[in-house]
Residue, then its C-alpha position, 0 to 999 in steps of 0.5 A: x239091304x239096298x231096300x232098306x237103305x232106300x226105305x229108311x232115306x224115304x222115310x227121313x225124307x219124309x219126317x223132314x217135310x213133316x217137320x218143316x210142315x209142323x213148324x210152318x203151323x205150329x211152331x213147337x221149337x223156338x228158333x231165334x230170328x234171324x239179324x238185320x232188317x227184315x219186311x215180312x210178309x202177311x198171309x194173303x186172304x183167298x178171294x175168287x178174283x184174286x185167285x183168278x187173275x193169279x194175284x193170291x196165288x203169287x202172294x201165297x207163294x211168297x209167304x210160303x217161302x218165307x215162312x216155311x218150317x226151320x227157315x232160319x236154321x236153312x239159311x243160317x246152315x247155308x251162311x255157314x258153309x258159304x263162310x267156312x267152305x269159300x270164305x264168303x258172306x251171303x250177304x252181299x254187302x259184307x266183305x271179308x277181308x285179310x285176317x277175317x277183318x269184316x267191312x261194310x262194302x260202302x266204307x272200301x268204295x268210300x275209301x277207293x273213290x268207288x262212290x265219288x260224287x264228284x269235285x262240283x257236287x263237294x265244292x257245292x256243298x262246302x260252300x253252302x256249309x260255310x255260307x251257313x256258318x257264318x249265318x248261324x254264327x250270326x245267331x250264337x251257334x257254331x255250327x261243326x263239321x266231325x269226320x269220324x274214323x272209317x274203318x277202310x282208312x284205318x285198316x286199308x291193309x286188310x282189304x281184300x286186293x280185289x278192290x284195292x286194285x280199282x282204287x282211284x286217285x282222290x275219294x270224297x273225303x280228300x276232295x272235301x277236306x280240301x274244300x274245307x280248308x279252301x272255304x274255312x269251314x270249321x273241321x273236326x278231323x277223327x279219321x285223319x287223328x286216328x289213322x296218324x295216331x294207329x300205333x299209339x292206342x292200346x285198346x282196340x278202335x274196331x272190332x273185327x266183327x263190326x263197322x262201328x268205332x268202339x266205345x273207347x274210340x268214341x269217348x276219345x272223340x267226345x271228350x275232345x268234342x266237349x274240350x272244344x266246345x268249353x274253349x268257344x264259351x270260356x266255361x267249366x263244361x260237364x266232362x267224362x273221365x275213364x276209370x278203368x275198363x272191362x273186358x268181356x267174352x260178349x261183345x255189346x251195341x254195335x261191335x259185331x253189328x257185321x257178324x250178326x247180319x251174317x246170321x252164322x251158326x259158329x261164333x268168329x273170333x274176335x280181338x280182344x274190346x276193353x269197354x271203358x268205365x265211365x264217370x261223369x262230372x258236373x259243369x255247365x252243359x250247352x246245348x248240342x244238336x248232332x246231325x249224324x249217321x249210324x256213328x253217333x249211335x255208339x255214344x247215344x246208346x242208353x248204356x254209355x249215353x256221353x251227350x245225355x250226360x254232358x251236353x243239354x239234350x239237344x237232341x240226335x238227327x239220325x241222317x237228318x231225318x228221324x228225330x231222337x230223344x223220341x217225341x210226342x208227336x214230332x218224329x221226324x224233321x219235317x213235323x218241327x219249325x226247322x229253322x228255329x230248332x237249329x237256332x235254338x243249339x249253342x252248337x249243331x255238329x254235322x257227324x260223318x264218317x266215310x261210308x255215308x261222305x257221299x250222302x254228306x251233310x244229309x241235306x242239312x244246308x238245303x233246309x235250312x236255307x230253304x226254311x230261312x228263305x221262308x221268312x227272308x223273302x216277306x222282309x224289306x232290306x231295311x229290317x235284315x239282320x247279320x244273318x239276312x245280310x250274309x244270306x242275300x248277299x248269297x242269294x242275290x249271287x246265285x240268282x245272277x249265276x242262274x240268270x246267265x245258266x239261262x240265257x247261255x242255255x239255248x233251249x232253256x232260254x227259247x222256253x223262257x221267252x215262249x213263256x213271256x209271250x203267254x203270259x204277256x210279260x217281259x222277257x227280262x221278268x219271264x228270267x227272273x221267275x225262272x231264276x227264282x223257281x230254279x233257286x228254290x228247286x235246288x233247294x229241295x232236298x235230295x233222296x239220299x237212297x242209302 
Protein backbone atom coordinates (compact mmCIF):
# COMPACT_ATOMS: atom_id res chain seq x y z
CA UNK A 1 0.00 0.00 0.00
CA UNK A 2 2.93 2.32 1.10
CA UNK A 3 4.25 1.82 -2.58
CA UNK A 4 1.86 3.06 -4.15
CA UNK A 5 1.02 5.80 -2.41
CA UNK A 6 4.88 6.45 -2.97
CA UNK A 7 4.20 5.62 -6.90
CA UNK A 8 1.04 8.00 -7.27
CA UNK A 9 2.96 11.42 -5.29
CA UNK A 10 5.88 10.46 -7.95
CA UNK A 11 3.93 10.54 -10.60
CA UNK A 12 1.58 13.85 -9.48
CA UNK A 13 5.04 15.27 -8.85
CA UNK A 14 5.97 14.53 -12.08
CA UNK A 15 2.70 15.83 -14.20
CA UNK A 16 3.40 19.13 -12.37
CA UNK A 17 6.80 19.66 -13.63
CA UNK A 18 5.27 18.45 -17.05
CA UNK A 19 2.75 20.98 -16.71
CA UNK A 20 5.06 23.95 -15.64
CA UNK A 21 7.05 22.69 -18.48
CA UNK A 22 4.42 22.89 -21.06
CA UNK A 23 3.00 26.21 -20.01
CA UNK A 24 6.73 27.79 -19.98
CA UNK A 25 6.61 26.43 -24.01
CA UNK A 26 3.42 26.52 -25.03
CA UNK A 27 1.24 28.46 -22.97
CA UNK A 28 -2.05 26.38 -23.40
CA UNK A 29 -3.93 27.89 -20.23
CA UNK A 30 -4.34 31.65 -20.34
CA UNK A 31 -3.55 33.08 -16.87
CA UNK A 32 -4.18 36.79 -16.13
CA UNK A 33 -0.77 38.79 -15.56
CA UNK A 34 -0.03 39.75 -12.53
CA UNK A 35 -0.69 43.85 -11.31
CA UNK A 36 1.75 46.42 -10.95
CA UNK A 37 4.98 47.48 -12.75
CA UNK A 38 6.74 44.64 -14.07
CA UNK A 39 10.40 44.79 -16.32
CA UNK A 40 10.54 41.70 -18.27
CA UNK A 41 13.13 39.94 -18.97
CA UNK A 42 14.01 38.76 -22.97
CA UNK A 43 15.21 35.35 -23.55
CA UNK A 44 19.22 35.94 -23.74
CA UNK A 45 20.57 34.42 -27.41
CA UNK A 46 23.45 31.66 -26.88
CA UNK A 47 26.96 32.72 -28.01
CA UNK A 48 30.38 30.75 -26.96
CA UNK A 49 31.92 33.88 -25.35
CA UNK A 50 28.99 34.57 -23.22
CA UNK A 51 28.72 31.14 -22.39
CA UNK A 52 32.23 30.96 -21.48
CA UNK A 53 32.54 34.04 -19.32
CA UNK A 54 28.99 32.67 -17.41
CA UNK A 55 27.06 35.82 -18.80
CA UNK A 56 24.08 33.55 -20.99
CA UNK A 57 24.29 31.34 -18.17
CA UNK A 58 23.16 33.81 -15.48
CA UNK A 59 20.62 35.56 -18.18
CA UNK A 60 19.23 32.19 -18.90
CA UNK A 61 18.84 31.58 -15.25
CA UNK A 62 16.84 34.99 -14.73
CA UNK A 63 14.60 34.24 -17.56
CA UNK A 64 13.98 30.86 -16.49
CA UNK A 65 12.34 32.20 -13.21
CA UNK A 66 10.73 34.52 -14.29
CA UNK A 67 9.02 32.92 -16.95
CA UNK A 68 8.61 29.33 -15.69
CA UNK A 69 4.91 27.48 -16.10
CA UNK A 70 1.88 28.75 -13.89
CA UNK A 71 4.01 31.57 -12.44
CA UNK A 72 1.63 33.89 -11.76
CA UNK A 73 -0.67 31.38 -10.10
CA UNK A 74 2.60 30.27 -7.58
CA UNK A 75 2.76 33.95 -6.39
CA UNK A 76 -0.78 34.60 -6.38
CA UNK A 77 -1.10 31.13 -3.92
CA UNK A 78 1.95 32.46 -2.07
CA UNK A 79 0.23 36.04 -1.70
CA UNK A 80 -2.72 34.25 -0.42
CA UNK A 81 -1.42 32.65 2.27
CA UNK A 82 0.96 35.26 3.57
CA UNK A 83 -2.35 37.46 3.64
CA UNK A 84 -5.04 34.92 4.91
CA UNK A 85 -2.63 32.93 7.41
CA UNK A 86 -0.30 36.00 8.90
CA UNK A 87 -2.02 38.76 7.92
CA UNK A 88 0.76 40.15 5.72
CA UNK A 89 1.12 41.65 2.18
CA UNK A 90 4.24 40.27 0.00
CA UNK A 91 4.47 43.37 -1.27
CA UNK A 92 6.66 45.42 0.68
CA UNK A 93 5.17 48.63 0.41
CA UNK A 94 1.63 47.83 1.16
CA UNK A 95 0.60 47.91 5.24
CA UNK A 96 -2.34 46.29 6.46
CA UNK A 97 -3.68 48.19 9.13
CA UNK A 98 -6.59 47.76 11.72
CA UNK A 99 -9.84 46.66 10.23
CA UNK A 100 -7.89 45.54 6.94
CA UNK A 101 -7.62 49.24 6.03
CA UNK A 102 -4.97 48.87 3.06
CA UNK A 103 -1.99 51.91 3.09
CA UNK A 104 0.73 52.67 0.72
CA UNK A 105 3.58 52.98 3.49
CA UNK A 106 4.95 56.45 2.23
CA UNK A 107 1.47 58.14 3.34
CA UNK A 108 2.28 56.41 7.62
CA UNK A 109 5.93 57.69 7.02
CA UNK A 110 4.55 61.07 5.64
CA UNK A 111 2.07 61.23 8.28
CA UNK A 112 4.84 60.18 11.12
CA UNK A 113 7.48 62.37 9.94
CA UNK A 114 9.46 59.17 8.79
CA UNK A 115 10.32 61.16 5.38
CA UNK A 116 11.03 64.64 6.88
CA UNK A 117 13.21 66.51 4.76
CA UNK A 118 13.97 69.01 7.16
CA UNK A 119 12.65 72.82 8.24
CA UNK A 120 15.83 74.38 5.70
CA UNK A 121 14.89 72.30 2.92
CA UNK A 122 10.78 73.32 3.44
CA UNK A 123 11.55 77.14 3.98
CA UNK A 124 13.61 76.76 0.76
CA UNK A 125 11.10 75.97 -1.01
CA UNK A 126 8.47 78.06 0.31
CA UNK A 127 10.13 80.74 -0.57
CA UNK A 128 11.36 80.05 -3.95
CA UNK A 129 7.18 79.29 -4.48
CA UNK A 130 6.30 82.81 -3.14
CA UNK A 131 9.14 84.18 -5.15
CA UNK A 132 7.48 82.77 -8.29
CA UNK A 133 4.22 83.87 -7.33
CA UNK A 134 4.49 86.90 -7.27
CA UNK A 135 6.69 86.82 -10.59
CA UNK A 136 3.97 84.78 -12.60
CA UNK A 137 1.46 87.14 -10.84
CA UNK A 138 3.38 89.76 -12.79
CA UNK A 139 2.55 87.88 -16.21
CA UNK A 140 -1.53 87.11 -15.24
CA UNK A 141 -1.14 83.81 -13.83
CA UNK A 142 -1.87 82.64 -10.49
CA UNK A 143 0.03 80.19 -9.47
CA UNK A 144 -1.73 77.54 -6.76
CA UNK A 145 -0.42 75.32 -4.09
CA UNK A 146 -3.42 72.16 -3.56
CA UNK A 147 -2.67 69.83 -0.55
CA UNK A 148 -5.01 66.86 -1.09
CA UNK A 149 -6.36 64.39 1.33
CA UNK A 150 -3.56 61.75 2.56
CA UNK A 151 -5.34 58.70 3.59
CA UNK A 152 -2.66 58.24 6.87
CA UNK A 153 -4.32 61.69 8.20
CA UNK A 154 -7.61 61.00 7.57
CA UNK A 155 -7.42 57.58 9.00
CA UNK A 156 -4.50 57.64 11.65
CA UNK A 157 -6.91 55.37 13.80
CA UNK A 158 -6.39 52.61 11.64
CA UNK A 159 -2.76 52.47 11.26
CA UNK A 160 -1.09 49.78 12.66
CA UNK A 161 0.73 50.66 16.24
CA UNK A 162 3.90 49.54 15.03
CA UNK A 163 4.50 52.91 13.35
CA UNK A 164 2.46 55.12 15.49
CA UNK A 165 4.70 54.61 18.10
CA UNK A 166 7.79 56.10 15.93
CA UNK A 167 5.88 59.00 15.16
CA UNK A 168 7.91 62.35 15.43
CA UNK A 169 6.82 65.59 16.52
CA UNK A 170 6.17 67.59 13.06
CA UNK A 171 6.25 66.02 9.34
CA UNK A 172 6.49 67.75 6.19
CA UNK A 173 2.98 68.95 5.73
CA UNK A 174 2.70 71.05 9.37
CA UNK A 175 6.26 72.54 8.59
CA UNK A 176 5.02 73.50 5.11
CA UNK A 177 1.91 74.96 5.96
CA UNK A 178 3.53 76.74 8.57
CA UNK A 179 5.93 78.47 6.00
CA UNK A 180 3.12 79.10 3.64
CA UNK A 181 1.33 80.85 5.86
CA UNK A 182 4.76 82.76 6.98
CA UNK A 183 5.71 83.41 3.45
CA UNK A 184 1.98 84.04 1.97
CA UNK A 185 2.04 81.42 -0.53
CA UNK A 186 -1.49 81.18 -1.74
CA UNK A 187 -2.95 77.65 -0.34
CA UNK A 188 -5.73 75.25 -1.06
CA UNK A 189 -6.05 73.20 1.98
CA UNK A 190 -8.14 69.58 0.88
CA UNK A 191 -6.33 67.51 3.65
CA UNK A 192 -6.94 70.07 6.63
CA UNK A 193 -11.12 70.33 4.91
CA UNK A 194 -11.40 66.65 4.82
CA UNK A 195 -9.80 65.66 8.11
CA UNK A 196 -11.87 68.72 10.01
CA UNK A 197 -15.07 67.63 7.92
CA UNK A 198 -14.57 63.45 8.46
CA UNK A 199 -18.08 63.18 10.04
CA UNK A 200 -19.89 65.15 7.95
CA UNK A 201 -19.81 62.98 4.53
CA UNK A 202 -22.10 60.45 3.55
CA UNK A 203 -20.09 58.89 0.98
CA UNK A 204 -17.12 57.25 1.28
CA UNK A 205 -13.56 59.35 0.64
CA UNK A 206 -11.53 56.30 0.49
CA UNK A 207 -11.81 52.90 -0.51
CA UNK A 208 -10.41 50.37 1.98
CA UNK A 209 -8.63 48.67 -1.13
CA UNK A 210 -6.95 51.86 -2.47
CA UNK A 211 -4.48 54.88 -1.52
CA UNK A 212 -6.42 57.42 -3.81
CA UNK A 213 -9.39 59.69 -2.72
CA UNK A 214 -12.88 58.51 -4.55
CA UNK A 215 -14.28 60.29 -7.23
CA UNK A 216 -16.76 61.77 -5.24
CA UNK A 217 -13.97 63.38 -3.00
CA UNK A 218 -12.18 64.57 -5.97
CA UNK A 219 -15.24 66.34 -7.60
CA UNK A 220 -15.81 67.87 -4.04
CA UNK A 221 -12.35 69.50 -4.45
CA UNK A 222 -12.87 70.36 -8.11
CA UNK A 223 -15.88 72.18 -7.84
CA UNK A 224 -14.04 74.05 -5.15
CA UNK A 225 -11.07 74.59 -7.38
CA UNK A 226 -13.25 75.78 -10.29
CA UNK A 227 -15.54 78.15 -7.35
CA UNK A 228 -12.17 79.56 -7.01
CA UNK A 229 -10.92 80.00 -9.97
CA UNK A 230 -14.21 82.32 -11.06
CA UNK A 231 -13.84 84.29 -8.12
CA UNK A 232 -10.12 85.63 -9.38
CA UNK A 233 -11.58 86.38 -12.94
CA UNK A 234 -14.93 87.74 -11.93
CA UNK A 235 -16.80 85.43 -14.84
CA UNK A 236 -19.31 82.69 -15.29
CA UNK A 237 -16.97 79.63 -15.26
CA UNK A 238 -18.13 76.21 -16.79
CA UNK A 239 -19.03 74.25 -13.31
CA UNK A 240 -20.04 70.41 -12.56
CA UNK A 241 -22.95 69.43 -10.81
CA UNK A 242 -23.68 65.86 -8.98
CA UNK A 243 -27.14 64.26 -10.04
CA UNK A 244 -27.12 61.46 -8.44
CA UNK A 245 -24.68 58.49 -7.73
CA UNK A 246 -24.06 54.52 -8.59
CA UNK A 247 -23.33 52.10 -6.81
CA UNK A 248 -21.26 49.02 -7.92
CA UNK A 249 -19.92 45.60 -6.71
CA UNK A 250 -16.91 46.37 -9.29
CA UNK A 251 -14.90 48.83 -8.07
CA UNK A 252 -13.22 51.10 -11.00
CA UNK A 253 -9.89 53.60 -11.64
CA UNK A 254 -7.84 53.74 -8.69
CA UNK A 255 -9.93 52.23 -5.83
CA UNK A 256 -8.61 49.12 -5.08
CA UNK A 257 -5.21 50.20 -6.79
CA UNK A 258 -3.55 48.59 -3.35
CA UNK A 259 -5.34 45.43 -3.59
CA UNK A 260 -4.71 44.62 -7.23
CA UNK A 261 -0.73 45.12 -6.65
CA UNK A 262 -1.12 42.33 -4.05
CA UNK A 263 -1.91 39.90 -6.78
CA UNK A 264 -4.29 37.87 -4.37
CA UNK A 265 -6.82 34.87 -5.40
CA UNK A 266 -9.79 35.86 -3.13
CA UNK A 267 -11.30 39.09 -3.41
CA UNK A 268 -11.37 41.65 0.21
CA UNK A 269 -14.33 43.10 1.02
CA UNK A 270 -14.55 46.35 0.85
CA UNK A 271 -16.74 49.68 1.92
CA UNK A 272 -19.58 50.47 0.08
CA UNK A 273 -18.29 53.51 -3.17
CA UNK A 274 -21.12 55.81 -4.50
CA UNK A 275 -19.53 56.94 -7.90
CA UNK A 276 -21.36 60.19 -8.45
CA UNK A 277 -23.15 61.02 -11.93
CA UNK A 278 -21.69 64.01 -13.27
CA UNK A 279 -23.15 67.01 -15.58
CA UNK A 280 -21.33 69.55 -16.77
CA UNK A 281 -22.44 72.94 -17.80
CA UNK A 282 -21.22 75.54 -19.98
CA UNK A 283 -19.22 78.83 -19.08
CA UNK A 284 -16.17 80.35 -19.58
CA UNK A 285 -13.13 77.81 -19.33
CA UNK A 286 -9.41 79.29 -18.15
CA UNK A 287 -6.80 77.85 -18.90
CA UNK A 288 -5.24 75.35 -16.15
CA UNK A 289 -2.16 73.57 -15.92
CA UNK A 290 -1.88 71.07 -13.04
CA UNK A 291 1.43 69.89 -12.02
CA UNK A 292 0.57 66.72 -9.79
CA UNK A 293 1.26 63.46 -8.28
CA UNK A 294 -0.84 60.25 -8.80
CA UNK A 295 -3.95 62.24 -7.03
CA UNK A 296 -4.68 64.05 -10.06
CA UNK A 297 -5.25 60.88 -12.08
CA UNK A 298 -8.87 60.12 -10.48
CA UNK A 299 -10.38 63.66 -12.03
CA UNK A 300 -8.22 63.13 -15.43
CA UNK A 301 -9.27 59.69 -15.85
CA UNK A 302 -11.15 59.46 -19.24
CA UNK A 303 -14.44 58.23 -17.41
CA UNK A 304 -14.92 61.25 -15.27
CA UNK A 305 -12.44 63.94 -17.11
CA UNK A 306 -13.67 67.27 -14.78
CA UNK A 307 -10.56 69.41 -15.91
CA UNK A 308 -11.37 68.44 -19.77
CA UNK A 309 -14.69 69.26 -19.43
CA UNK A 310 -14.53 72.65 -17.51
CA UNK A 311 -11.10 73.97 -17.77
CA UNK A 312 -9.23 74.95 -21.47
CA UNK A 313 -6.82 71.88 -21.61
CA UNK A 314 -4.08 73.29 -20.40
CA UNK A 315 -2.63 70.28 -19.67
CA UNK A 316 -1.60 67.64 -16.58
CA UNK A 317 2.25 67.35 -15.60
CA UNK A 318 2.49 64.18 -14.18
CA UNK A 319 5.45 64.65 -11.31
CA UNK A 320 6.37 67.50 -13.29
CA UNK A 321 7.63 65.47 -15.89
CA UNK A 322 5.70 63.42 -18.14
CA UNK A 323 3.24 65.49 -20.18
CA UNK A 324 -0.69 64.56 -20.57
CA UNK A 325 -2.65 65.33 -23.14
CA UNK A 326 -0.04 63.21 -25.18
CA UNK A 327 1.79 64.93 -27.76
CA UNK A 328 2.99 64.66 -31.02
CA UNK A 329 6.65 64.58 -30.31
CA UNK A 330 6.42 66.53 -26.86
CA UNK A 331 6.38 63.88 -24.21
CA UNK A 332 8.02 65.26 -21.38
CA UNK A 333 8.97 68.97 -19.98
CA UNK A 334 12.48 68.81 -21.16
CA UNK A 335 10.97 68.71 -25.18
CA UNK A 336 8.91 72.29 -24.36
CA UNK A 337 9.93 76.11 -23.96
CA UNK A 338 9.34 75.66 -20.25
CA UNK A 339 9.07 78.99 -19.19
CA UNK A 340 6.53 79.94 -22.08
CA UNK A 341 4.11 77.05 -21.30
CA UNK A 342 3.58 78.18 -17.75
CA UNK A 343 2.99 81.53 -18.71
CA UNK A 344 0.92 80.89 -21.25
CA UNK A 345 -1.90 79.33 -18.17
CA UNK A 346 -4.24 81.66 -16.57
CA UNK A 347 -3.82 79.26 -13.69
CA UNK A 348 -0.70 76.68 -12.72
CA UNK A 349 -1.91 74.61 -9.71
CA UNK A 350 0.84 72.80 -7.75
CA UNK A 351 -1.15 69.41 -6.37
CA UNK A 352 0.40 67.20 -3.62
CA UNK A 353 -0.80 64.97 -1.31
CA UNK A 354 1.06 63.63 1.69
CA UNK A 355 2.93 60.76 0.41
CA UNK A 356 4.85 62.67 -2.26
CA UNK A 357 5.12 66.28 0.19
CA UNK A 358 8.79 65.11 0.43
CA UNK A 359 9.09 65.26 -3.31
CA UNK A 360 7.30 68.79 -3.34
CA UNK A 361 6.62 70.84 -5.54
CA UNK A 362 8.47 68.53 -8.27
CA UNK A 363 11.18 70.59 -9.16
CA UNK A 364 8.80 73.30 -10.24
CA UNK A 365 10.49 76.32 -8.88
CA UNK A 366 14.12 75.25 -10.16
CA UNK A 367 12.92 75.26 -13.78
CA UNK A 368 11.17 77.62 -14.01
CA UNK A 369 13.67 79.98 -12.48
CA UNK A 370 16.64 78.51 -14.24
CA UNK A 371 14.23 78.75 -17.68
CA UNK A 372 13.43 82.61 -16.75
CA UNK A 373 17.16 83.30 -15.81
CA UNK A 374 18.11 82.22 -19.60
CA UNK A 375 16.79 85.03 -20.97
CA UNK A 376 16.81 87.44 -17.68
CA UNK A 377 20.66 87.44 -18.09
CA UNK A 378 21.15 88.87 -21.88
CA UNK A 379 18.92 91.97 -20.65
CA UNK A 380 19.93 95.28 -19.49
CA UNK A 381 18.19 96.93 -15.96
CA UNK A 382 16.78 99.33 -18.03
CA UNK A 383 14.49 96.82 -20.17
CA UNK A 384 13.02 94.75 -16.84
CA UNK A 385 9.83 94.31 -16.57
CA UNK A 386 7.67 93.50 -12.93
CA UNK A 387 8.67 90.27 -13.10
CA UNK A 388 12.67 90.78 -14.02
CA UNK A 389 12.57 93.32 -11.31
CA UNK A 390 11.04 91.00 -8.61
CA UNK A 391 13.48 88.28 -10.06
CA UNK A 392 16.86 90.41 -9.68
CA UNK A 393 15.81 91.65 -6.72
CA UNK A 394 15.88 87.52 -5.75
CA UNK A 395 18.84 86.82 -7.63
CA UNK A 396 21.11 89.88 -6.52
CA UNK A 397 20.20 88.52 -2.61
CA UNK A 398 21.24 84.90 -3.22
CA UNK A 399 24.15 85.74 -4.89
CA UNK A 400 25.41 87.86 -1.94
CA UNK A 401 24.42 85.00 0.48
CA UNK A 402 26.42 82.62 -1.74
CA UNK A 403 29.22 85.23 -1.62
CA UNK A 404 29.60 85.29 2.18
CA UNK A 405 28.91 81.00 2.20
CA UNK A 406 32.20 81.50 0.21
CA UNK A 407 34.42 83.53 2.17
CA UNK A 408 32.97 81.90 5.52
CA UNK A 409 34.15 78.57 4.10
CA UNK A 410 37.98 78.23 4.55
CA UNK A 411 38.43 75.48 1.90
CA UNK A 412 35.90 76.97 -0.40
CA UNK A 413 37.39 80.26 -0.40
CA UNK A 414 41.52 78.74 -0.46
CA UNK A 415 40.20 77.12 -3.85
CA UNK A 416 38.74 80.42 -5.17
CA UNK A 417 41.61 82.18 -4.62
CA UNK A 418 43.97 79.16 -6.17
CA UNK A 419 41.79 79.71 -9.13
CA UNK A 420 42.48 83.60 -9.41
CA UNK A 421 45.91 83.14 -9.29
CA UNK A 422 45.42 80.41 -12.50
CA UNK A 423 43.53 82.46 -14.38
CA UNK A 424 45.26 85.51 -13.25
CA UNK A 425 42.24 87.34 -12.40
CA UNK A 426 41.08 89.15 -9.18
CA UNK A 427 40.05 87.34 -6.11
CA UNK A 428 36.97 89.57 -5.72
CA UNK A 429 36.14 88.40 -9.70
CA UNK A 430 37.38 84.70 -8.87
CA UNK A 431 34.09 85.03 -6.08
CA UNK A 432 31.64 86.15 -8.08
CA UNK A 433 32.31 83.23 -10.93
CA UNK A 434 31.95 81.10 -8.22
CA UNK A 435 28.69 82.66 -7.04
CA UNK A 436 27.56 82.82 -10.25
CA UNK A 437 28.18 78.70 -11.02
CA UNK A 438 26.65 77.73 -7.48
CA UNK A 439 23.61 79.87 -8.14
CA UNK A 440 22.97 78.16 -11.41
CA UNK A 441 24.06 74.57 -9.83
CA UNK A 442 21.26 74.79 -7.50
CA UNK A 443 19.03 75.42 -9.82
CA UNK A 444 19.53 72.14 -11.40
CA UNK A 445 16.71 70.09 -10.68
CA UNK A 446 17.04 67.29 -8.35
CA UNK A 447 16.48 63.32 -8.74
CA UNK A 448 13.13 63.05 -7.11
CA UNK A 449 13.71 59.04 -6.70
CA UNK A 450 10.22 58.00 -6.05
Amino acid sequence: MEKWIYRILCILTLLVFVAIFLQEKFRFVDIKELSGAVEKTEKPNFSFPSYRNGEYQAALEKYSKENFGFRESFIRCYNQYLYSIFGKASTHWVVIGKDKELYEEAYINSYIGASYVGIDKIRENSQQIRLVQDMLAARNVTLLTVFVPGKASYYPEKIPEYYLKMAKETNNYKEYVKEFARDSVTLIDFNKYFCDNKDNFDKAIYCNLGAHWTIYAASLAMDSLSRYFEAKTGKEHAYLTIDGFTVSDTLINQDDDIYKSMNLICPINHNQIENPILSFHEGYKPKVLAISDSYWWTVWAWNVAIPQNIFTNGGFWFYNTTIYPERDTEHTVDDIDYRQEVEQQEFVILVSTESTNHLFPFNFCRRYIASFDDSFVAKSPCDYDAADSIYASYKQSTLEHIRNEIVSNSEWYENVKNQAADKNITVEKSIEDNATYTYRLRLEPEDLGR
